[in-house]
C-alpha positions in Angstrom: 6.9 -1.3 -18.4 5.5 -3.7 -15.7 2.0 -3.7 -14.0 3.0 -3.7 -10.1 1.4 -6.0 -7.9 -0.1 -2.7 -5.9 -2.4 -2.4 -8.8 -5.9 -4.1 -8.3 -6.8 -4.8 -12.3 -10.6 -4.1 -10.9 -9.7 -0.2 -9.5 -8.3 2.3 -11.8 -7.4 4.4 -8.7 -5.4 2.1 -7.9 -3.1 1.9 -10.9 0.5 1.4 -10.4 3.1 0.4 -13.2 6.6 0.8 -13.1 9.0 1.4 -15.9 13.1 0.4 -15.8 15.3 1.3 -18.6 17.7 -1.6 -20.0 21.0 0.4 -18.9 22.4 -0.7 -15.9 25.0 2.3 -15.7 21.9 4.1 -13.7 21.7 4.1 -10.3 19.7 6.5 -9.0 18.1 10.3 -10.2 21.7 11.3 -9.3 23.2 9.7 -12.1 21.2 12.0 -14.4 22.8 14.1 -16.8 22.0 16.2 -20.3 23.1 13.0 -22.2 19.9 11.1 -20.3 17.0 13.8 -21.2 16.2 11.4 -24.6 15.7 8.5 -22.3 14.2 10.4 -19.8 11.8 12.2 -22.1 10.9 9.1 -24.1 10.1 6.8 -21.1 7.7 9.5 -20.1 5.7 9.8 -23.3 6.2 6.2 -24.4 4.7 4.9 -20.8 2.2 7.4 -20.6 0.5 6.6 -23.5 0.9 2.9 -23.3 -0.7 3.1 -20.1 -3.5 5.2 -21.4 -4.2 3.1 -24.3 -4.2 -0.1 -22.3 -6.4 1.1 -19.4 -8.5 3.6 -21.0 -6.8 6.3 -18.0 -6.8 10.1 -19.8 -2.5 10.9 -19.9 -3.4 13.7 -17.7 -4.9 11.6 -14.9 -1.6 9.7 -14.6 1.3 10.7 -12.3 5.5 9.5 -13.3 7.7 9.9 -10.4 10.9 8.8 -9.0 12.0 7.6 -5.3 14.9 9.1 -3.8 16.1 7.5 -2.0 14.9 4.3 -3.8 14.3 0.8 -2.9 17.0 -0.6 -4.7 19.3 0.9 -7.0 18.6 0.3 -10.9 17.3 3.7 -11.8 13.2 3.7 -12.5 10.0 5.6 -13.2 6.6 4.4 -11.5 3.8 5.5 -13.1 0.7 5.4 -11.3 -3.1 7.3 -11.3 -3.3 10.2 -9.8 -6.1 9.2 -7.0 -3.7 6.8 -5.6 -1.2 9.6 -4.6 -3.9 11.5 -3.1 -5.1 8.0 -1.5 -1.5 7.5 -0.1 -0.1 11.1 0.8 2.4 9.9 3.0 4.6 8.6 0.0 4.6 12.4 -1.5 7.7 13.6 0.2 9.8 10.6 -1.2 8.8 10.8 -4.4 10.0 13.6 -7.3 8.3 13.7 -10.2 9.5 13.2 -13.7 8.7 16.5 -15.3 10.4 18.1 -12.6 13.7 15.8 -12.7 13.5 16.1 -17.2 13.1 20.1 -16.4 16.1 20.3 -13.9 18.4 18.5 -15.7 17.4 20.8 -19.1 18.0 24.2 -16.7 21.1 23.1 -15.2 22.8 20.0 -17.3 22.5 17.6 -14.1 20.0 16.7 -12.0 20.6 19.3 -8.7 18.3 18.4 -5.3 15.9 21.1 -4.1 17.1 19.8 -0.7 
């Protein structure tokens, strides 16, 4: 996990870290499968509570999404406060978040678009 250079050390709304798992066999959400939820699952929890711990943010004021389409193609998780979504709505209908992507791919064995 990586602070991004978004995040302003001085303004917690303005928290952004992003997370990459070592496999490279992961390209995009599309790649997702049953076999993945572990990773998926432990990212989440790991992150979360890394972040939390290191910037004093309550878990439950933090958001963990996913791009799709993304900006390159190494599958990743940014994490970021939840006043910086609301701050920058625009990015909302890019972006799917994790618990939705762990809970489709536990429903239906592989990650399936809403689209």
């Amino acid at each position: 996990m990586r602070k991004d250079l978004k995040f302003n050390s001085g303004d917690l709304k303005t928290l952004y870290c992003m997370a990459m798992p070592y496999r490279k066999d992961i390209k995009t959400l599309r790649d997702l499968n049953e076999t993945h939820l572990e990773m998926l699952n432990s990212m989440k929890s790991d992150c979360m509570s890394k972040i939390s711990e290191i910037f004093k943010v309550p878990k439950n004021h933090l958001l963990a999404f996913v791009h799709y389409l993304p900006t390159y193609y190494h599958f990743h998780v940014h994490f970021c406060h939840q006043k910086y979504i609301s701050d920058k709505s625009a990015n909302i209908g890019k972006s799917i978040l994790l618990t939705d992507i762990i809970d489709n791919i536990t429903l239906k064995g592989k990650f399936k678009s809403q689209f």
